[in-house]
N, C-alpha and C positions, 0 to 999 in steps of 0.2 A: 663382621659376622655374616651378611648377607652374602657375601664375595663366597666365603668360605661354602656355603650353604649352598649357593647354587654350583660354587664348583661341586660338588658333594652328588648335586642332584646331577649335574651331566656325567659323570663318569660311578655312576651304581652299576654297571652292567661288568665293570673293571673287578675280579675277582681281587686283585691288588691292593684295592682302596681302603686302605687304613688309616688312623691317625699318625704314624710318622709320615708317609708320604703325603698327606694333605699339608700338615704343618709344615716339610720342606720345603712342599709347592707355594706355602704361602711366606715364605721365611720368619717362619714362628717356633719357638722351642716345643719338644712333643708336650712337654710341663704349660706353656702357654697355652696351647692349644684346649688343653684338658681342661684349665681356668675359664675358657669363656664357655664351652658346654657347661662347664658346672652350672656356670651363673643363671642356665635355663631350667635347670632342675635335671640335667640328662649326661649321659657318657656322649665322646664324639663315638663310638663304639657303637653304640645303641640306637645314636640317631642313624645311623648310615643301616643297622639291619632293621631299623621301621621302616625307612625309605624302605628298603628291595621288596620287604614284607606286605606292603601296601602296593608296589606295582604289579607283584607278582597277586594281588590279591582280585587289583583290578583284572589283570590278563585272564582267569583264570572265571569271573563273573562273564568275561566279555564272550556274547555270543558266537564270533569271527574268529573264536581263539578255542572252538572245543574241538575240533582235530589234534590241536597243538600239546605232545604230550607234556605234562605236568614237569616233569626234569629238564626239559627244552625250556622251559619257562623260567622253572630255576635259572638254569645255568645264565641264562640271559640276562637274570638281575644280579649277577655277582655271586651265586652262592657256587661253590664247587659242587659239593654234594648234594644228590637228591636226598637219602635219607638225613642230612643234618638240618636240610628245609624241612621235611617234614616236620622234621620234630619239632625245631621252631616255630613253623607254621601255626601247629597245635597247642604250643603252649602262647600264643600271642593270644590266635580268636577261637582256641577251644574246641576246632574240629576239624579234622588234616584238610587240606587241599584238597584230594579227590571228592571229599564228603563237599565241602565249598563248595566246587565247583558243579556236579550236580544239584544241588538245594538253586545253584543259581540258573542252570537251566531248567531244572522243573518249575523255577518262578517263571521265566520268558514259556515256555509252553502254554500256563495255565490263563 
């Protein structure tokens, strides 16, 4: 599982990255694959968009990164769409990206 996991974490930026191609990559059935995410309480599905959800969440706090438009950031962790990020965005921590992202520079301002 670890194998899996970090393969997972270096290729998030790969819009491609799904559970068949992980499992092939690791010569695992897509059905195997599904079995040991379950075993953690999670889809492999789900883990991979927390992963992109969480870096794009860091990039998006990080001070060196508010030029950097919000869809540039998307696209960077693997998602295609700027609005299908958003929407996920929002339904993870509750308030879109651009709202994040300022709430996080008016903390480093203040």
């Amino acid at each position: 599982m670890a194998r899996i996991v970090d393969y997972i974490d270096h290729r998030l930026g790969d819009p491609d990255l799904c559970p068949p191609t992980i499992a092939a990559a690791h010569y695992l059935s897509i059905r195997g694959l599904y079995r040991m995410f379950e075993a953690r309480g999670l889809s492999a599905a789900r883990y991979i968009r927390s992963r992109r959800l969480e870096k794009c969440r860091d990039e998006l706090a990080s001070p060196g990164m508010t030029g950097v438009p919000v869809g540039t950031i998307a696209q960077r962790w693997g998602f295609r769409s700027c609005s299908h990020f958003s929407r996920v965005f929002l339904e993870e921590y509750g308030v879109s990206p651009a709202a994040y992202r300022k709430r996080g520079t008016e903390k480093t301002a203040a």
